[in-house]
C-alpha positions, 0 to 999 in steps of 0.5 A: 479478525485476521490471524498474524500468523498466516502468509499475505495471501492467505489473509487475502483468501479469508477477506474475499470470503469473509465479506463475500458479493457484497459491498465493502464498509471501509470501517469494517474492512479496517476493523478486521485487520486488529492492531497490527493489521495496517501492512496488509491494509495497505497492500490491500488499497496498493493493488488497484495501483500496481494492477489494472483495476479501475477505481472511480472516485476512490483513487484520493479516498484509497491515497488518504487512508494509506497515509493514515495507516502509514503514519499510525505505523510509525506510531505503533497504533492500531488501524484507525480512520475517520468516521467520515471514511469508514462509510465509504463503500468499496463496490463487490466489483472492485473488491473482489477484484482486489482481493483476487488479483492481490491473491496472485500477486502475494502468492507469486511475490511469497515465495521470495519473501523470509524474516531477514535483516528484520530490524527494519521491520522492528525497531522503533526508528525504522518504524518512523522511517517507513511511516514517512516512506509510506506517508509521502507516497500515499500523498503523491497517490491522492494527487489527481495524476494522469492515468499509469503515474500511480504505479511507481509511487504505490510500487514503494508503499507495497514494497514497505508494507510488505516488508513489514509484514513480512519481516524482510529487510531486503524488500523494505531495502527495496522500498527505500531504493523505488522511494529514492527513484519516485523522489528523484523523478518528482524532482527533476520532473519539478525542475525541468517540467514533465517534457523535458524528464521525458527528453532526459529519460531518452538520452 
């Protein structure tokens, strides 16, 4: 099980060696993370969507087991998934791509992360708040969106996920501001069709 008290690239740097080259059990990736574990689950399933690594398949897999992690936050609950899920595997391929590159990406992001404005992270209402932040952009993830569209929506659930765990109110701040603007553009794109964003986009 992974210590609480350690950096996010940290607990990235034990994953990689804990589960080494081989395939990854998502039901056993999960256990690992114990109660409060679901933040650095999340940022862990984010990774593919905020960088260039391909995910075969596993894209609407890796959108639904972000929303159930998202939805057990705002209940306080430990992490859990269907049995159906947990014996998906992640290929040594992918994992370690996402716990190599999750490393430098948490490695570079820490050093402007500190326990801030942390009611966001602790108090039971923002903790339904977040949960619903996370929930409604995991569901846009599982949609089977074009290539490059993924980013914005996981681009809010990092930033949630990584204010939790971090306590820093100023990166949830953040993740309700990227929230605001995924909404937006899931509207007006709603109302005037993806061309005609890209026609507003351009004025």
């Amino acid at each position: 099980m992974i210590p609480h008290n350690k950096r996010t690239s940290e607990r990235f740097r034990e994953l990689q060696k804990r589960f080494g080259d081989t395939a990854v059990p998502v039901g056993e990736l999960v256990d690992s993370f114990g109660h409060s574990g679901h933040a650095i689950f999340i940022l862990f399933l984010c990774v593919p969507f905020i960088t260039p690594i391909p995910i075969p398949g596993l894209s609407t897999v890796f959108g639904l087991l972000i929303a159930i992690a998202g939805f057990r936050i705002s209940l306080d609950l430990g992490p859990w998934v269907p049995e159906r899920l947990r014996k998906k595997e992640i290929s040594t391929k992918v994992s370690q791509l996402i716990f190599t590159k999750g490393t430098l990406i948490m490695e570079k992001i820490e050093v402007l992360t500190k326990p801030r404005i942390s009611f966001l992270s602790n108090n039971l209402g923002f903790h339904y708040l977040n949960g619903f932040v996370i929930i409604s952009m995991a569901l846009v993830l599982a949609l089977p969106l074009p290539p490059g569209t993924n980013f914005p929506p996981a681009l809010a659930i990092a930033l949630m996920a990584l204010g939790h765990l971090e306590e820093d109110g100023l990166i949830i701040i953040l993740g309700y501001l990227v929230f605001s603007l995924n909404i937006t553009a899931i509207t007006l794109i709603s109302i005037y069709g993806l061309e005609g964003f890209k026609k507003l986009l351009a004025v």
